[in-house]
FILO-685114 format. One record per residue (C-alpha): residue in one letter; x, y, z. Coordinates in steps of 0.001 Angstrom, whole numbers, plus 500000, padded with zeros to 6 digits. Layout:
BEGIN
AXYZ ...
This chain:
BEGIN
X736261626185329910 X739206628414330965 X738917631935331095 X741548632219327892 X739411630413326183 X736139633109326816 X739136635812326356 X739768634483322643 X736466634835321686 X735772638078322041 X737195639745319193 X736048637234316631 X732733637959317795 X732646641474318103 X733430641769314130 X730981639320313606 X728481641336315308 X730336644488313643 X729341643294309940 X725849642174310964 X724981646184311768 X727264646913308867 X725479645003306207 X721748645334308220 X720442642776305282 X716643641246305492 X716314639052303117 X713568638847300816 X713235635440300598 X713174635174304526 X709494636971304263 X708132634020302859 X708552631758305667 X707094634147307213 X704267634497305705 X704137630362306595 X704556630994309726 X701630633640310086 X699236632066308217 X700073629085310485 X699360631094313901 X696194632711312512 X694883629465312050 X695118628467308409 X697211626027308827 X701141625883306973 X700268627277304099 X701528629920301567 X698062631078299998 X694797629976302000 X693628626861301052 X696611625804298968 X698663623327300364 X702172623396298992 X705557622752300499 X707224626569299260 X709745626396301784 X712852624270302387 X713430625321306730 X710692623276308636 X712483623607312333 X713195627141311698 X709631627853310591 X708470625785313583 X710989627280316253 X709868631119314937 X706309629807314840 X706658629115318981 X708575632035319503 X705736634662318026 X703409632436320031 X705191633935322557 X704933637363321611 X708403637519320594 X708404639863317518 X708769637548314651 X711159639259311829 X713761640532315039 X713716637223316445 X714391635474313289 X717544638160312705 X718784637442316623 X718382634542316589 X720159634173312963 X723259636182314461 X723424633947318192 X723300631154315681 X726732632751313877 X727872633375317106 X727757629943318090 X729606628490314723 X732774630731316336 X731850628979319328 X732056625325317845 X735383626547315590 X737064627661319087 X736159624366320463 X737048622016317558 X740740623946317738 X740817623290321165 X739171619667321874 X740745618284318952 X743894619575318313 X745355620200321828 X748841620307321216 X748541624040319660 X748839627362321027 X746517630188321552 X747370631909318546 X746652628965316452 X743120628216318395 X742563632118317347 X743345631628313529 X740052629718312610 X737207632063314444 X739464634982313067 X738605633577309907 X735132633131310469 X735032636768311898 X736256638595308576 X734743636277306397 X731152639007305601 X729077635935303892 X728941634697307425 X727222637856309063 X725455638753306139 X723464635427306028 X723078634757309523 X721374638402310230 X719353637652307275 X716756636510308570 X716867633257306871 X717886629542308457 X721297629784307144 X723175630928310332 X720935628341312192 X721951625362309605 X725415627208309819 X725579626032313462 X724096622935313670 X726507621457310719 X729693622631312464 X728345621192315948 X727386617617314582 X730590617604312302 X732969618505315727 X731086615928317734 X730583612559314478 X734160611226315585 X733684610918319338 X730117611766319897 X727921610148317395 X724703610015319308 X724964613831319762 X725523614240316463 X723234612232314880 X720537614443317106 X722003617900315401 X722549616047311970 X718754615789312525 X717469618874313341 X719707620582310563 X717816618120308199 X715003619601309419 X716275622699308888 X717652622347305731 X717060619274303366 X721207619580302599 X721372618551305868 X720546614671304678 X723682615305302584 X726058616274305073 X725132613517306690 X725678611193304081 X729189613202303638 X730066612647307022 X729250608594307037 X731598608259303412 X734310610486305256 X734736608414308241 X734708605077306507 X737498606427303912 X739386608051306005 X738952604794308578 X737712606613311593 X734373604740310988 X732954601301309975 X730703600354307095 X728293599102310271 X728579601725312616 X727906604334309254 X724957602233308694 X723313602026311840 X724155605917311992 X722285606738308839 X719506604727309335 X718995606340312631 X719056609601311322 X716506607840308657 X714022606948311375 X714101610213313137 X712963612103309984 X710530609352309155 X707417611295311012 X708529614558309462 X708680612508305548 X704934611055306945 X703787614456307656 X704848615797304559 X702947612977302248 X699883613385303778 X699546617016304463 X701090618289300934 X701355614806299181 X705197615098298263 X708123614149300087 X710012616940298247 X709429620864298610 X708601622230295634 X711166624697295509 X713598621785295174 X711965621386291533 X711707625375291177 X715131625677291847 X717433622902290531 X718183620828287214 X721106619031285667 X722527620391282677 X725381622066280988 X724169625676281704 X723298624781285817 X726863622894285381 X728782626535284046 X726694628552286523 X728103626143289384 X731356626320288361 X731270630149287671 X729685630062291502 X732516627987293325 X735092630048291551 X733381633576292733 X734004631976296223 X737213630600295833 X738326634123294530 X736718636066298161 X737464633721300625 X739628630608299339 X742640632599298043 X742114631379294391 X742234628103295516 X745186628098297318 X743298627760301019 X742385624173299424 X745733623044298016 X747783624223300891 X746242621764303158 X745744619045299697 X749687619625300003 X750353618290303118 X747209615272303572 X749463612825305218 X750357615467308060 X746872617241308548 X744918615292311770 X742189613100311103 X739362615771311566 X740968618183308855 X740828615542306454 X737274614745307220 X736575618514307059 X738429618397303796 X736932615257302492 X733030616979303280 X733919620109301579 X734644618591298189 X731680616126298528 X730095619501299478 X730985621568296894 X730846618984294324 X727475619067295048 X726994623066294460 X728419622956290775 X725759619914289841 X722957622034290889 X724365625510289402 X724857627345292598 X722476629396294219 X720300632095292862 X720974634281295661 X723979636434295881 X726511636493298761 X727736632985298973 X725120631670301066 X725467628201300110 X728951628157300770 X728438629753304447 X727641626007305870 X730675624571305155 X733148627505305780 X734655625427308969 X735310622640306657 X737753624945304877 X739523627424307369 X740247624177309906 X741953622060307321 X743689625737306087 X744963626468309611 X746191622769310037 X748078622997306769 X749559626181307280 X750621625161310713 X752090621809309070 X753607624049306340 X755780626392309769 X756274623330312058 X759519623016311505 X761145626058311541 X761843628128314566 X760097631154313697 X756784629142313153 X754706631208315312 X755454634380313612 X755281632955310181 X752120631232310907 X750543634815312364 X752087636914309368 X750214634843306960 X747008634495309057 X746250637995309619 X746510639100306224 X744315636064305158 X741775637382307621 X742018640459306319 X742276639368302806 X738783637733303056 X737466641181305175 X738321642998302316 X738229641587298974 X734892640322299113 X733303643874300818 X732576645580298097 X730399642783296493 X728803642332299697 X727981646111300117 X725916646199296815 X724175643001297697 X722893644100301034 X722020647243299234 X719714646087296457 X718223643596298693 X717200646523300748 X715924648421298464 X714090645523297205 X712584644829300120 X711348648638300950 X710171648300297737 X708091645086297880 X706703646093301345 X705525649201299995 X704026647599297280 X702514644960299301 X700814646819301823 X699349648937298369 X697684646045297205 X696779644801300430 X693980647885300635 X693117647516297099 X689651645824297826 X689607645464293370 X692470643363293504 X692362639496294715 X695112637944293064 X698868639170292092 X701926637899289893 X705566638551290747 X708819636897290802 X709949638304294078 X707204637214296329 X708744637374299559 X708490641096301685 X705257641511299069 X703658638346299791 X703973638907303666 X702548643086303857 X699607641858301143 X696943639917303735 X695746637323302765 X696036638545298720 X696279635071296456 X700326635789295137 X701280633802292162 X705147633034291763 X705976632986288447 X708966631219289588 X707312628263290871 X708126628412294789 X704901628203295500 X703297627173292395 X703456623343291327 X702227623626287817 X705476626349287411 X707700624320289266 X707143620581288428 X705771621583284376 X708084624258283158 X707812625780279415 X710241625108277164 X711535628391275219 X714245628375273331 X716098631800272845 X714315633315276067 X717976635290277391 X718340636296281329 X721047636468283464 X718644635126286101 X719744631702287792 X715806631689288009 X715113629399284938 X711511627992285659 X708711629365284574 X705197628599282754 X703717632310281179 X700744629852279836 X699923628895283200 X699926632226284566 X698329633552282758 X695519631447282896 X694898632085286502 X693731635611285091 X695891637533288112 X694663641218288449 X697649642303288085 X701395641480287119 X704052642794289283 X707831643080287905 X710359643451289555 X712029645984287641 X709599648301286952 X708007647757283341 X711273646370282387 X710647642163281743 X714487641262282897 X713546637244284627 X712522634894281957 X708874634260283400 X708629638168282719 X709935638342279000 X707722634932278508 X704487636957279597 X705115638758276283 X705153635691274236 X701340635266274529 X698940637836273060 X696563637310276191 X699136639874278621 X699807641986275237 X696397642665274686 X694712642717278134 X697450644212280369 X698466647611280472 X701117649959282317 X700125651100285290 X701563653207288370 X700605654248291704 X702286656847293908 X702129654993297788 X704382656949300313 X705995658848297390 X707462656012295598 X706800655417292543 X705236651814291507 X704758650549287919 X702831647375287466 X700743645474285106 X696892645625285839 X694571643360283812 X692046645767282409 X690281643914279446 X689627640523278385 X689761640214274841 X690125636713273009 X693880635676273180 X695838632688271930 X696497630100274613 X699923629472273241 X703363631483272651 X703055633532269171 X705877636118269416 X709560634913268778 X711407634974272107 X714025637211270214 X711624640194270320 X711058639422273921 X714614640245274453 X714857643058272061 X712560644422274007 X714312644292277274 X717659645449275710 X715491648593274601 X714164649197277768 X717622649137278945 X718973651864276760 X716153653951277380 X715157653691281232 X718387652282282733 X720900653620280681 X719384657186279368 X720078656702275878 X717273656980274023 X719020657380270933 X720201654034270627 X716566652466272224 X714470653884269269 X716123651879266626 X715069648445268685 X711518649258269244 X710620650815265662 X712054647343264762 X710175645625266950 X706910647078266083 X707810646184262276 X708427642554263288 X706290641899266356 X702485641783266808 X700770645202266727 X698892644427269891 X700745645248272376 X700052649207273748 X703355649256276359 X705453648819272950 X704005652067271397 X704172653767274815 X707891652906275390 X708897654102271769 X706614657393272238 X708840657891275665 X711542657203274033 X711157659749271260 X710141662307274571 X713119661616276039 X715167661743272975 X714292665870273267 X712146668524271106 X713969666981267790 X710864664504267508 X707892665882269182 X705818664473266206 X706779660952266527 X706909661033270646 X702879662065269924 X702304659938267336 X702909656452269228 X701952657818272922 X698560658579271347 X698419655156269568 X699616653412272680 X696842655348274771 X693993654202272070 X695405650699272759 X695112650407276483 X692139652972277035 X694142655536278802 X696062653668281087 X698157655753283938 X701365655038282375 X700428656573279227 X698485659281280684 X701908660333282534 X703739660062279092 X701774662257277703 X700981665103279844 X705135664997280070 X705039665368276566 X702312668386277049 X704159669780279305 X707630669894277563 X705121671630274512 X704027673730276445 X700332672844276053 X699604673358279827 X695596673469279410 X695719670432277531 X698074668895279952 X695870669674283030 X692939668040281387 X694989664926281217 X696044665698284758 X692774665943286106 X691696662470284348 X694833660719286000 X693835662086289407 X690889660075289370 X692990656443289407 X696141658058290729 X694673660642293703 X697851661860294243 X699137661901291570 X699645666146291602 X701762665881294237 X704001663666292288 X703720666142289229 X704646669095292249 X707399667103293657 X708819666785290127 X707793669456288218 X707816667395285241 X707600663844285053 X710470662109284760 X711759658844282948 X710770655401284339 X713468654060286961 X713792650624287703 
């Protein structure tokens, strides 16, 4: 390769490398591969929680590539993000090289257009530094799609290993064989000797998989997916979000739709792929992660086929290089921009959720009491807890969520997360019950919990004060006779959570009290965190109801036998009365299950209102 061509690289790939520091994301969900992969190199085989042996992830070659690297002594969560960005790198690579190889005739400027997309579009940097398999499957994809029409043994190897990497991969390759034949680059036979290749080289893996976890499917591929109306309004809602950032509202796709008889054969295929592709997406509702990351694989598949329209769109007019660059740069720039913002607050609250989940992890991981722990977001807490049993309420880890989900009717979320068994939880007794928003139920396995009388009677609020942040939890701390079915309507469940919201997130207490006095006249009576959260609520609503914030604190209190929660509540509500002998008593009773908690009374001087 020329020296031009090195030259032309350099500036996609330095804002590539730019937006990786920028956006600095590690994903939560990369911690549970590795937790895989440690449990794996300390000898307990590929397994999520020791001694259960479920399929929770969907990236076997990027488990197993990690895996030999830390074998190694390479660092395992940096190598996964280097590695992650090299891999983003190289999809630039592979664009340069597709512009090149197969469309020869164009200039420089042209060759530039497609990594310059790839550069600006965030998704790309955000996902590949991630720490996640995404800029790995990223790679592989655009190699074994550049080298299917003139390399098919190559490809076929890459098709492969992004299988392995991905299950999507299987797809793609299925994409690519329907492509070629359509589009007559490829025979029925030569499409059918290339897929059953690609068959036998995943047969050991599919052998490996029945015997060791006796499924050929992950179990997050159950967790995750299902074909209905509401996955079919998410997808769509998904592929527009993305059209909007980084397709132009669509008009990237009907630009090169436009002109299908003049784009080369390889646009077309990329074209063809990323409607099978995205086709795909809207059956199975999108992602439940933010930032596009499903979309991220198949982003050559759109800018090539843009490019090659564009440049059919110029050809014939004698100021086609200019035109072609003033529309280019501020469609790089377009999808730099437009899309930053989202991307910002993404990377954000994935940070903080991470910093969160590792403090809580490595909490619970010295809390000899405590075996076994329920959350939603298992991934940064799973890996800092040991060896702690973790229960996913969301079924990536957890069959009997996954594969038998309840049925609620009512239950409201705006989480994509829609599996979940409460009854089944809850029956594996966990010590505690971790949300992810504080004591605020926002998934639907969290609002289900408070459908059975078994959490509303034996759990209470909790909190702990590890490297001065503040952690609220559930903690099992009785185990009085329950129901082993639903008896609350789901409605109160999300009355409850709307009051919470008013309360905690939004500070208006005001407008929270009215919910929970009505649902303490229509709900059970049981539950002590519903007479805590009113009491707090009258505390916070100010001095106007100091009989009423006592009132239902002290009921609460009776409830769950002085939990820390409402132990805080009330020596706030001392406090603010002025009752400061009382209030240390109460202070010194917390400091028993909360040591430190003084310090977080001193670093507050009163304490404040729950925060999510």
């Amino acid at each position: 390769m020329s020296f031009r061509f090195w030259a032309v690289l350099i500036l996609p790939a330095a804002l590539l490398v730019f937006q990786f520091f920028s956006f600095d994301v590690l994903q939560d969900d990369a911690f549970i591969s590795f937790r895989y992969i440690r449990n794996f190199l300390d000898g307990f085989g590929l397994v999520f929680n020791l001694g259960e042996r479920v399929e929770g992830y969907t990236n076997f070659f990027w488990i197993i590539l990690l895996a030999l690297l830390a074998k190694l002594g390479l660092p395992l969560i940096e190598t996964a993000r280097v590695l992650g960005i090299l891999a983003g790198l190289g999809t630039i690579l592979a664009a340069t090289y597709a512009a090149r190889k197969l469309y020869p005739t164009r200039n420089w400027m042209w060759i530039l257009s497609v990594p310059m997309l790839l550069a600006s579009t965030g998704a790309l940097a955000y996902w590949s530094g991630s720490g996640l398999e995404t800029g790995l499957f990223t790679f592989l994809v655009a190699v074994a799609a550049v080298t299917y029409l003139f390399r098919p043994n190559l490809s076929l190897l890459l098709i492969a290993l992004a299988t392995l990497t991905r299950p999507e991969g299987a797809l793609l390759a299925f994409l690519f064989g329907i492509a070629g034949i359509i589009l007559k680059e490829k025979s029925w036979k030569t499409t059918l000797v290339f897929w059953g290749s690609l068959a036998l080289l995943l047969l050991p893996y599919a052998v490996f998989k029945w015997f060791y976890y006796g499924a050929l499917l992950p179990n997050p591929f159950y967790a995750k997916t299902g074909f209905s109306q509401e996955y079919l309004v998410s997808g769509l809602a998904y592929v527009w979000l993305f059209l909007k950032h980084y397709g132009g509202y669509g008009l990237f796709l009907l630009l090169p739709l436009f002109f299908w008889k003049k784009l080369t054969p390889f646009s077309r295929f990329c074209l063809f792929v990323f409607f099978g592709y995205t086709l795909y997406l809207i059956a199975i509702g999108g992602d439940v992660l933010k930032a596009h990351r499903f979309f991220v694989t198949v982003l050559v598949f759109l800018y090539l086929p843009f490019a090659d329209g564009l440049f059919q769109f110029f050809s014939s007019r004698w100021y086609k290089n200019l035109a072609f660059a003033a529309v280019i740069l501020p469609a790089a720039c377009y999808a730099y921009k437009l899309p930053l913002s989202y991307l910002q607050m993404s990377a954000k609250l994935e940070r903080e959720l991470t910093v969160k989940m590792r403090i809580a992890g490595l909490y619970f991981a010295e809390v000899k009491a405590v075996n076994s722990i329920a959350l939603t977001t298992i991934g940064a807490f799973s890996y800092y807890a040991g060896y702690r049993r973790v229960i996913d309420m969301i079924g990536l880890t957890e069959p009997a969520v996954a594969k038998n989900p309840e049925r609620v009717e009512g239950l409201l979320s705006s989480w994509k997360e829609r599996h979940f068994n409460a009854g089944h939880v809850l029956s594996q007794k966990p010590e505690v019950i971790l949300f992810s928003t504080g004591l605020k139920p926002s998934a639907p396995a969290e609002r289900a919990l408070f459908l059975y009388s078994d959490f509303r009677r034996n759990y209470r609020l909790e909190f702990v004060y590890p490297e001065r942040n503040f952690l609220v939890y559930y903690r099992r701390f009785q185990d009085l006779p329950a129901a082993g079915k639903a008896d609350m309507p789901a409605r109160l469940a999300n009355l409850f959570n709307e009051a919470i919201n008013l309360v905690v997130s939004r500070q208006e207490p005001e407008k929270g009290i009215p919910l929970l006095r009505r649902l303490l006249e229509q709900g059970p009576e049981d539950c002590p965190t519903f007479y805590t959260a009113l009491g707090h609520a009258y505390l916070m609503a100010g001095s106007s109801f100091p009989e009423s914030a006592y009132i239902y604190l002290k009921k609460g209190m009776d409830l769950d036998h002085g939990g820390s929660i409402s132990q805080l509540y009330l020596i706030n509500f001392l406090f603010k009365q002025k009752d400061y002998k009382a209030a240390s008593e109460h202070l010194a009773v917390l400091s028993r299950t909360v040591p430190n908690a003084a310090d977080f009374f001193r670093r507050r001087k009163l304490p404040p209102g729950l925060r999510n």
